[in-house]
PyMOL CGO cylinders between C-alpha atoms (Angstrom):
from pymol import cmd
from pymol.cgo import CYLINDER

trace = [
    CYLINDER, 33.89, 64.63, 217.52, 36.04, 64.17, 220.97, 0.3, 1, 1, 1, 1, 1, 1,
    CYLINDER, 36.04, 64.17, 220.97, 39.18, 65.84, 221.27, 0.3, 1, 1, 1, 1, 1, 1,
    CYLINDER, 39.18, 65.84, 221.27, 41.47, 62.99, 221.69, 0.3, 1, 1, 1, 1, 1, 1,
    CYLINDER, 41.47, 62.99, 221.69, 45.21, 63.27, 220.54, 0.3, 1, 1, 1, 1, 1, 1,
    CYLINDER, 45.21, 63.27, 220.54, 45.12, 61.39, 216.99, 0.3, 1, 1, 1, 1, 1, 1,
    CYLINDER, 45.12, 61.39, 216.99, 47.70, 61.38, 215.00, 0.3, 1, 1, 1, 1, 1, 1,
    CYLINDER, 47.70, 61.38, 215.00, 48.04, 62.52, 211.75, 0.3, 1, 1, 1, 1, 1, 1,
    CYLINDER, 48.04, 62.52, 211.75, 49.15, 59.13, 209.98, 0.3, 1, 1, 1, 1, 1, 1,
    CYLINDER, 49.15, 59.13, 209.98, 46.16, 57.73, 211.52, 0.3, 1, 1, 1, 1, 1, 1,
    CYLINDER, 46.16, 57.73, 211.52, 44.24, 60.23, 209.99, 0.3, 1, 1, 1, 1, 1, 1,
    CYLINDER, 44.24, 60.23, 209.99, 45.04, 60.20, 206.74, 0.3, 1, 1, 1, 1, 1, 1,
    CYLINDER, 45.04, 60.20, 206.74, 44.55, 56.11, 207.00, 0.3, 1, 1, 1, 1, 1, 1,
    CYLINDER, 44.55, 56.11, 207.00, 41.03, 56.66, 208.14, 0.3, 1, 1, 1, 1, 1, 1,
    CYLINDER, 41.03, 56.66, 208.14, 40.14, 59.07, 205.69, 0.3, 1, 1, 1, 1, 1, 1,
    CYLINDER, 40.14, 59.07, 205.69, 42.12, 56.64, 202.71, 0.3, 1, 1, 1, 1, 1, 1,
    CYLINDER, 42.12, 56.64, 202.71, 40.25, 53.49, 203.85, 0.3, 1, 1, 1, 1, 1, 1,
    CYLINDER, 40.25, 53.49, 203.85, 36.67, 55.29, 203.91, 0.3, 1, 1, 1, 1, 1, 1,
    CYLINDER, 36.67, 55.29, 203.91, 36.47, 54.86, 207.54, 0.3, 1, 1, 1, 1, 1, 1,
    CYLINDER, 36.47, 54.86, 207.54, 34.19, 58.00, 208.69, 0.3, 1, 1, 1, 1, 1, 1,
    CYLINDER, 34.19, 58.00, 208.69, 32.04, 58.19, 205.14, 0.3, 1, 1, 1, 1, 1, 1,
    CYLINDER, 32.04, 58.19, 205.14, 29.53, 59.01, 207.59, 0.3, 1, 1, 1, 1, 1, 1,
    CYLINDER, 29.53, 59.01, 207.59, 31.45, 62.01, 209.42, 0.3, 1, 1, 1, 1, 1, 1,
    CYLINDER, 31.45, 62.01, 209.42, 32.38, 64.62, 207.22, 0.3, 1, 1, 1, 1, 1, 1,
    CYLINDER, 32.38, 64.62, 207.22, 33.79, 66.20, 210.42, 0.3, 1, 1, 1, 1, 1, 1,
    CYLINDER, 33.79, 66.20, 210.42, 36.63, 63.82, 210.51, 0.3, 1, 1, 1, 1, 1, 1,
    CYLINDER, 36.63, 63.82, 210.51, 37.66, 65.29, 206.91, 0.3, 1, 1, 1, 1, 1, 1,
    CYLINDER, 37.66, 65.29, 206.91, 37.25, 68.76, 207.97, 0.3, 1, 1, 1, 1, 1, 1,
    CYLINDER, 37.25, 68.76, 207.97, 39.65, 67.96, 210.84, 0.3, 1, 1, 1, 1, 1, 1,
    CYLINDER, 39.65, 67.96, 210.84, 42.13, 66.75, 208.92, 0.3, 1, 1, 1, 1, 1, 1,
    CYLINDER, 42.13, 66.75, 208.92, 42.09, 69.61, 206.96, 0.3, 1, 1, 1, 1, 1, 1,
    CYLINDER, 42.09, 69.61, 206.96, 42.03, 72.15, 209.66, 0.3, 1, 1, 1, 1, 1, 1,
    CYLINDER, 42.03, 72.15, 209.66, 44.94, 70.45, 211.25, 0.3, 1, 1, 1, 1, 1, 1,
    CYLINDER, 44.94, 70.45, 211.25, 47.10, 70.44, 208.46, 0.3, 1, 1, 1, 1, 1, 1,
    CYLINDER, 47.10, 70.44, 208.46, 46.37, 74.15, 208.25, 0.3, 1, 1, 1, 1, 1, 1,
    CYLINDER, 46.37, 74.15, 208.25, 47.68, 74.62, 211.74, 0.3, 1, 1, 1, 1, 1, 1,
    CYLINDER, 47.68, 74.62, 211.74, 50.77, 72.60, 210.88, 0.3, 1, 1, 1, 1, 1, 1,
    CYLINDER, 50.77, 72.60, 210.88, 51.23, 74.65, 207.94, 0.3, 1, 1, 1, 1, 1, 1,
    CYLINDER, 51.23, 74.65, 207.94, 51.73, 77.79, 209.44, 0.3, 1, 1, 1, 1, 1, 1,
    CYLINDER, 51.73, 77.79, 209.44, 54.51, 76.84, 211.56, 0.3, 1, 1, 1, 1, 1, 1,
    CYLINDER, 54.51, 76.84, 211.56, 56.69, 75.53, 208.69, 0.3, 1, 1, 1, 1, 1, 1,
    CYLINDER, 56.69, 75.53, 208.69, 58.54, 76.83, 206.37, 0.3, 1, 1, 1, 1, 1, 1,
    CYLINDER, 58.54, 76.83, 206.37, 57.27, 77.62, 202.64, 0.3, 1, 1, 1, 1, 1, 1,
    CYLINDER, 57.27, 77.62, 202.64, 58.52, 74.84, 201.11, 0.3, 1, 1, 1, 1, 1, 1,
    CYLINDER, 58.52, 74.84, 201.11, 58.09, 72.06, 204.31, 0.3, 1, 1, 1, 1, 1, 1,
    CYLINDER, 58.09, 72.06, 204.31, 54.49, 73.87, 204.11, 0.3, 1, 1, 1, 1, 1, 1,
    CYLINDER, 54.49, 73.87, 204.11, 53.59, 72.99, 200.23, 0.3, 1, 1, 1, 1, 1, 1,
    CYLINDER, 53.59, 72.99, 200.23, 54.82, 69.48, 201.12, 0.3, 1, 1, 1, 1, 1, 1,
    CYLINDER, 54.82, 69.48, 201.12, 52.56, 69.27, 203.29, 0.3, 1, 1, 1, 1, 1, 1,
    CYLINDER, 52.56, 69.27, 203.29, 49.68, 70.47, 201.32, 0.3, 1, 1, 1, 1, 1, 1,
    CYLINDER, 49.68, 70.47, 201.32, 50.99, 68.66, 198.19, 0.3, 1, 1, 1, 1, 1, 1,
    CYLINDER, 50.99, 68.66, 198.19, 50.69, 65.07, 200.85, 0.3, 1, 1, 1, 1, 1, 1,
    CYLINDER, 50.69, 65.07, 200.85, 47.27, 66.19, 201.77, 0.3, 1, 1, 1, 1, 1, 1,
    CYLINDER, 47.27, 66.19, 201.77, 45.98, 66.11, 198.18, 0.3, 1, 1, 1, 1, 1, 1,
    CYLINDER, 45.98, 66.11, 198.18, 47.20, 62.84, 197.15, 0.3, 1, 1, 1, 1, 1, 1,
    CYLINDER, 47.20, 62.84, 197.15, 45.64, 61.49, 199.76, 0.3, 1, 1, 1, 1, 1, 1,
    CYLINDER, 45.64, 61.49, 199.76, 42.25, 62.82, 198.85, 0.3, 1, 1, 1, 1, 1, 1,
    CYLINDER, 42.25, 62.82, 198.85, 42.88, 62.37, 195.08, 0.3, 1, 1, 1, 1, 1, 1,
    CYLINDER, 42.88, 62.37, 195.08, 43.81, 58.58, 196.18, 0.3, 1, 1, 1, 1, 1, 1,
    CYLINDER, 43.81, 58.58, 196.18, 40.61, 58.40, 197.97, 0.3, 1, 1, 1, 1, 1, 1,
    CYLINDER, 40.61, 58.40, 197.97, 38.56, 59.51, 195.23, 0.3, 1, 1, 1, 1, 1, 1,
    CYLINDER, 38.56, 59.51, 195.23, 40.58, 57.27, 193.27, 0.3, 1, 1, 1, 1, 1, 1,
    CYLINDER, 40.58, 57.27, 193.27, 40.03, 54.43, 194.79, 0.3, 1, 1, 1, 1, 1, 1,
    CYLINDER, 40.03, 54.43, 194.79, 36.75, 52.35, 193.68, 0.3, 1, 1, 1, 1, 1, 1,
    CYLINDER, 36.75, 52.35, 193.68, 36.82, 50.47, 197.16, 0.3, 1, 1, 1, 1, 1, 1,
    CYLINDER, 36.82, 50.47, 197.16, 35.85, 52.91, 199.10, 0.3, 1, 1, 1, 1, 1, 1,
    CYLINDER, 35.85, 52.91, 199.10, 32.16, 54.22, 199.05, 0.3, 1, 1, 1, 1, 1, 1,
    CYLINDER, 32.16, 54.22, 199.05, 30.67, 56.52, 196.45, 0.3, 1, 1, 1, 1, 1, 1,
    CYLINDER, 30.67, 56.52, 196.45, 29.44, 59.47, 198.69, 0.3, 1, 1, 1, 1, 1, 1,
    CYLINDER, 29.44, 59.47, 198.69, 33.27, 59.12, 200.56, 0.3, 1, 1, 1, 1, 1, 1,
    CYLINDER, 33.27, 59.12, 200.56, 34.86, 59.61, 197.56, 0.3, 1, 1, 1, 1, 1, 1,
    CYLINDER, 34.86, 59.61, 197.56, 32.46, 62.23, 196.23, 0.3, 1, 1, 1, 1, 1, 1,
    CYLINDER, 32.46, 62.23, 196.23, 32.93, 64.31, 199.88, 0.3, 1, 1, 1, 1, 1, 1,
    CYLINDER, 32.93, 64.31, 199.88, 37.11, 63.99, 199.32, 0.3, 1, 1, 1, 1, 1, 1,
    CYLINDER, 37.11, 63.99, 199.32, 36.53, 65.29, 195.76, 0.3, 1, 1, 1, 1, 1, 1,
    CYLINDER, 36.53, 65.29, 195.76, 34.48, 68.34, 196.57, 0.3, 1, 1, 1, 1, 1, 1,
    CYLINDER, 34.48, 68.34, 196.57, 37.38, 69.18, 199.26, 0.3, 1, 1, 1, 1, 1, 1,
    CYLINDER, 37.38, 69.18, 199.26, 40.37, 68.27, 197.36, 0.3, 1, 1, 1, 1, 1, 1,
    CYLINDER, 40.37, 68.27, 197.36, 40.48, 71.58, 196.24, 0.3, 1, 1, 1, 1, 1, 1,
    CYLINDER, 40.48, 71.58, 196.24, 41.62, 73.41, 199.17, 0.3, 1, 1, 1, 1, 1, 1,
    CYLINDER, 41.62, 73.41, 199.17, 45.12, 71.63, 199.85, 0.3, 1, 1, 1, 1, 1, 1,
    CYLINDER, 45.12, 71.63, 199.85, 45.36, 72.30, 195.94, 0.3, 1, 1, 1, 1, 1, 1,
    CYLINDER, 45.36, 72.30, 195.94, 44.27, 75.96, 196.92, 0.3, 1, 1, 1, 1, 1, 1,
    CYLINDER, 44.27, 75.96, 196.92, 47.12, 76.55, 199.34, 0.3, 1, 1, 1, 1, 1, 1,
    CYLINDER, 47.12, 76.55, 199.34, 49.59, 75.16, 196.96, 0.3, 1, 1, 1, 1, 1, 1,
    CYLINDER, 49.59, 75.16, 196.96, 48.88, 77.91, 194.47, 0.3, 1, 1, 1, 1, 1, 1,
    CYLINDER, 48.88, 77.91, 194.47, 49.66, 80.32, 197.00, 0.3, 1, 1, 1, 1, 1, 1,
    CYLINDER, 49.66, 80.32, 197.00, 53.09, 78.69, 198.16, 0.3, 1, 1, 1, 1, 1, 1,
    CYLINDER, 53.09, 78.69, 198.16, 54.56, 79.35, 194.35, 0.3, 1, 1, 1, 1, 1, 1,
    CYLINDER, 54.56, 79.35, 194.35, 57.48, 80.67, 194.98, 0.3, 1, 1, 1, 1, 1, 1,
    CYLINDER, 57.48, 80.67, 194.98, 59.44, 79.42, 191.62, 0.3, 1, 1, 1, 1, 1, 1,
    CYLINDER, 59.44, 79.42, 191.62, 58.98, 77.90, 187.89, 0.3, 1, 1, 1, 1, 1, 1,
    CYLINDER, 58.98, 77.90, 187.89, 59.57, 74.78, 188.85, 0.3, 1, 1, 1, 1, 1, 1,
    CYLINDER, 59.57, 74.78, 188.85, 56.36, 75.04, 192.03, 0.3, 1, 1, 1, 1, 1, 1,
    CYLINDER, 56.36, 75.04, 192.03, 54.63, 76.43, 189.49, 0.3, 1, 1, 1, 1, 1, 1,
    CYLINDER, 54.63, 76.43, 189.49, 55.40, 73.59, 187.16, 0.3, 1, 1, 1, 1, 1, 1,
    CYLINDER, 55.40, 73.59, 187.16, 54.34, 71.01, 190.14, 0.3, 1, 1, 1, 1, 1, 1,
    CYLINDER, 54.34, 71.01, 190.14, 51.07, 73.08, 190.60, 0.3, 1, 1, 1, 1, 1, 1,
    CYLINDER, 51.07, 73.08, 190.60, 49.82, 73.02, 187.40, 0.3, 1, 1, 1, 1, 1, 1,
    CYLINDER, 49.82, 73.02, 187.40, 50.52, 69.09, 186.38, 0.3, 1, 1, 1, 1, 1, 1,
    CYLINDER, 50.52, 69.09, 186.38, 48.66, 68.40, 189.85, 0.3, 1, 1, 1, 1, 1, 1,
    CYLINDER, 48.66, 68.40, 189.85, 45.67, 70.64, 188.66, 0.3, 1, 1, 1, 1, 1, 1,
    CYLINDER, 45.67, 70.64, 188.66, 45.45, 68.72, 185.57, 0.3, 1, 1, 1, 1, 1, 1,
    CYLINDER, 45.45, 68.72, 185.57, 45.78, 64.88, 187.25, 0.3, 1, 1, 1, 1, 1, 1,
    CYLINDER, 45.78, 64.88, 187.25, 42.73, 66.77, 189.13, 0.3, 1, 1, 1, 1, 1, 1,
    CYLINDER, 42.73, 66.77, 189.13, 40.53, 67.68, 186.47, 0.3, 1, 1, 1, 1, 1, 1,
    CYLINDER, 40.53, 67.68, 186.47, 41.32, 64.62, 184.45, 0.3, 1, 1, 1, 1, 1, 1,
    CYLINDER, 41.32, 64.62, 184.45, 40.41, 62.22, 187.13, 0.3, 1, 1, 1, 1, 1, 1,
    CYLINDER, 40.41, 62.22, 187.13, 37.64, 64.39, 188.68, 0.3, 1, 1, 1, 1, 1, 1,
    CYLINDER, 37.64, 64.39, 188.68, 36.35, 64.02, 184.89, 0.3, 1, 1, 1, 1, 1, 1,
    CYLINDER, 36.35, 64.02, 184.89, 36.59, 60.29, 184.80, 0.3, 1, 1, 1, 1, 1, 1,
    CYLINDER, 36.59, 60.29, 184.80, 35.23, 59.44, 188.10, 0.3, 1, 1, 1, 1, 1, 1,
    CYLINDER, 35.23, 59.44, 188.10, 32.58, 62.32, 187.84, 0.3, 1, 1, 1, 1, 1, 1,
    CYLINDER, 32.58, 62.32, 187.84, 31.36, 60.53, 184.75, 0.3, 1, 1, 1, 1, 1, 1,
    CYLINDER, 31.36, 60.53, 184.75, 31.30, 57.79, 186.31, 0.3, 1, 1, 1, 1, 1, 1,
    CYLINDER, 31.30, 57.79, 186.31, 28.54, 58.51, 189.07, 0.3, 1, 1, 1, 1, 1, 1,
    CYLINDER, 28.54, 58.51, 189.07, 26.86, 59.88, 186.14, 0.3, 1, 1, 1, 1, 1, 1,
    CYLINDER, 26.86, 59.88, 186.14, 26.96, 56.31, 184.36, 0.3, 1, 1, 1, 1, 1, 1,
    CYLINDER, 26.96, 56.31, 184.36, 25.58, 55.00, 188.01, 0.3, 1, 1, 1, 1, 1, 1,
    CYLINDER, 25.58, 55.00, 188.01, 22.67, 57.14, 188.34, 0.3, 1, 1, 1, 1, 1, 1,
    CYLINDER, 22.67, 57.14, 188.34, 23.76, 59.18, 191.35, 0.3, 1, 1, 1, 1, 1, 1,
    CYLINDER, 23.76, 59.18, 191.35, 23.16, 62.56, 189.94, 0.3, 1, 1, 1, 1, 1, 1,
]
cmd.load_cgo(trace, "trace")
């Protein structure tokens, strides 16, 4: 992967549309980045972050345009935004946040995991 300036928007549009299904890497970047921008923010700027970085991978497994194996990589790492959420729980109300986004997770990991069963890919 080069090391060209690309911004985050642009990013998270690439990874949305299904853009690199064949580059993992591109995925991992994303993530790594938003890593580094989370450590310079704040605790709550920071689980904004995070929380922006799931939705998009929860939209992108979500969303039965994009390929199979795409959405199936975004689902195996739509865990770790949700990861560093958990950690950012600072009061009832994060807490409250955390755990209804852990359930939209496991009920639509459930539906579309079910799903790729029904279509023979497992």
């Amino acid at each position: 992967m080069s090391h060209y300036f690309i911004p985050f928007s642009v990013l998270e549009q690439t990874i949305q549309g299904g853009q690199c299904a064949d580059s993992p890497e591109v995925l991992y970047h994303y993530l790594n980045l938003t890593e580094e921008y989370a450590e310079r923010l704040d605790v709550v700027e920071a689980a904004k972050l995070h929380q922006r970085v799931f939705y998009v991978l929860l939209d992108t497994v979500c969303d039965s345009s994009v390929s199979r194996h795409w959405r199936q990589t975004c689902l195996d790492k739509v865990y770790v935004p949700l990861s560093n959420i958990k950690h950012l729980i600072v009061t009832y109300q994060d807490a409250k946040c955390y755990f209804k986004m852990e359930h939209s997770l496991r009920v639509l990991s459930h539906y579309f995991m079910s799903s790729f069963e029904q279509e023979g890919n497992y």
